[in-house]
C-alpha positions, 0 to 999 in steps of 0.5 A: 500500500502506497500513498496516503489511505486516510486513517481510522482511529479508535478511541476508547474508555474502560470501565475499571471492571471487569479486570480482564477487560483491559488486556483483552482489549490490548491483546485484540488491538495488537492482533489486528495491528493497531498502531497506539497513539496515546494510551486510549487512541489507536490507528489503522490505515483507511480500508475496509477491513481496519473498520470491521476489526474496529467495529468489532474491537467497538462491540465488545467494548460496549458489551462490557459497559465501556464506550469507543468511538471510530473516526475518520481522521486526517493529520493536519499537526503533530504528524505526518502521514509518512511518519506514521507509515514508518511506524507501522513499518518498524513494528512489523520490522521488529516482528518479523526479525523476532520470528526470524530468529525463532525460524533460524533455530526451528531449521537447526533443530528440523536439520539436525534432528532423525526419527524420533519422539521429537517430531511430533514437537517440531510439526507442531513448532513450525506450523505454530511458527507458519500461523505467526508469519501469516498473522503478521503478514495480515497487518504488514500495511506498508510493507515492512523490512524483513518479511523477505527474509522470514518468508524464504526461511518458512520456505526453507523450513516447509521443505525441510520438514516435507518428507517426514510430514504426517497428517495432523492426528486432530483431523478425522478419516474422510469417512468421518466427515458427514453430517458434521458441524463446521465452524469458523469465525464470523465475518467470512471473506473469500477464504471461508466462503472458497472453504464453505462452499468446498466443503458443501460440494465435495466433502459434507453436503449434509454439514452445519456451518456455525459462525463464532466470534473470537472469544465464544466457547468451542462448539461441541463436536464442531470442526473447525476451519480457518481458525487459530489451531483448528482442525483445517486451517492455513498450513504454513503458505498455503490457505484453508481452500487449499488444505481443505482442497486435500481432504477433498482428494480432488487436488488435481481436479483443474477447475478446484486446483485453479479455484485454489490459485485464485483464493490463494492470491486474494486471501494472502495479497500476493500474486503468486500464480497471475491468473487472469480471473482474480481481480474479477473474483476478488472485486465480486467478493468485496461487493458481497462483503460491502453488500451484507453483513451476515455471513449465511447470506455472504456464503450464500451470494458467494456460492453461485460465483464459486459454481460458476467459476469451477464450471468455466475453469473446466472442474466437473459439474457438481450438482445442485445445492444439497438441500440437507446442507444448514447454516446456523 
């Protein structure tokens, strides 16, 4: 992102009770890449997806007696925007070169280390390692130094770690992948409604999708995608789709694998595979997400595109829509 997008602020007042509410709030402010200005005011850059962390962020707020408020705000004093860039970026710059030090020495161990009760601990490192690096390339704004370096180590490491790689022990046999309950968080975009509408077609037509914000109690017996730790979720430099795309045993289907490329330069803002459909699937995406806020009808109003996208890409028909398939 270059040039000048604007700023959103966020400013809020806590309540002093509850005591958790403080850091629940720092912690939610930093995961979504808050650049603090005072003690209670924290900036994003102007985008659509800055005012829906913000509102969320507002929310929960609110639901605990606090007050915020969400601003459009232009500098015209004190700073400028080129300096709050630069800090923006030196904060990414000191995140990146804290994972690429953990990456340099999770390769050392992955190099030195053979068959043994150690594996299990480096799988779940580097994946660990991989949902950090896709968290802070999220909220990389204005392209910070660093990300170059640690992007070839996750790569060096993923290759590293292939041979010897086993399937997560958390995911369930395909069989057991019917009439299930899918759950993801709330507020899909393109990699959630790819995934919803992939598992709907090719893996659990008779499925449950539930939606849960970021602190609800796990759902029973529910199957999580595109989620922190859940059982199909992004795997180093691959998005959820992709992963899901395996379950599905149909990752060299054309249409799907092509489908798979596309979701993967939207979701991860790179341009890794330049396929010509991606802007056009990208932009109709952004208008479902500016047209509804709740996500049935987001999966819904994606679903269609997604069908005819497989179609024209040269995927096999899949069929209608099954009419056990359920949304909650």
């Amino acid at each position: 992102m270059t040039g000048n997008p604007g700023w959103l602020l966020l400013i809020h007042s806590l309540p002093p009770k509850p005591p958790y509410l403080r850091a629940k709030v720092m912690r939610r402010l930093t995961q979504i890449g808050a650049l603090p200005l005072k003690r209670s005011a924290y900036l994003l850059p102007m985008n659509e997806a800055a005012l829906e962390d913000f509102q969320w962020l507002r929310q929960e707020i609110r639901a605990e007696s606090g007050e915020a408020w969400i601003v459009e705000a232009r500098f015209l004093g004190g700073l400028r925007d080129d300096e709050i860039r630069e800090r923006f970026r030196a904060t990414r710059t000191t995140e990146y070169g804290a994972l690429a030090a953990e990456a340099r020495t999770l390769l050392d161990r992955l190099r030195g280390a053979g068959a043994g009760p150690d594996d299990r601990s480096l799988e779940a490192d580097r994946r660990r390692l991989g949902q950090r690096l896709e968290a802070a390339r999220r909220i990389d704004f204005f392209q910070a130094e660093g990300h170059e370096e640690l992007e070839a180590l996750m790569t060096t490491i993923n290759r590293t770690a292939e041979p010897t790689n086993k399937a997560p022990t958390s995911i369930p046999e395909r069989e057991a992948l019917r009439a299930r309950t899918w759950v993801t968080r709330r507020g899909v975009k393109v990699d959630r409604m790819a995934s919803a509408w992939l598992i709907r077609r090719f893996i659990d037509p008779a499925g449950t999708f539930v939606f849960v914000g970021p602190d609800e109690k796990p759902v029973a017996g529910g199957l999580r995608f595109d989620m922190f730790e859940g059982e199909f979720t992004h795997d180093g430099n691959r998005c959820t789709f992709e992963v899901l795309l395996g379950v599905a045993e149909r990752a060299s289907e054309p249409g799907l694998a092509a489908i798979a490329q596309i979701v993967h330069d939207i979701d991860l803002r790179e341009d890794l595979y330049h396929r010509a459909e991606t802007a056009g699937v990208a932009a109709l995406i952004d208008g479902i997400v500016a047209r509804f806020t709740d996500d049935h009808r987001r999966i819904a109003e994606s679903t269609p595109i997604f069908d005819a996208l497989h179609a024209s890409l040269g995927g096999q028909p899949a069929g209608p829509p099954t009419g056990a398939a359920e949304m909650k």
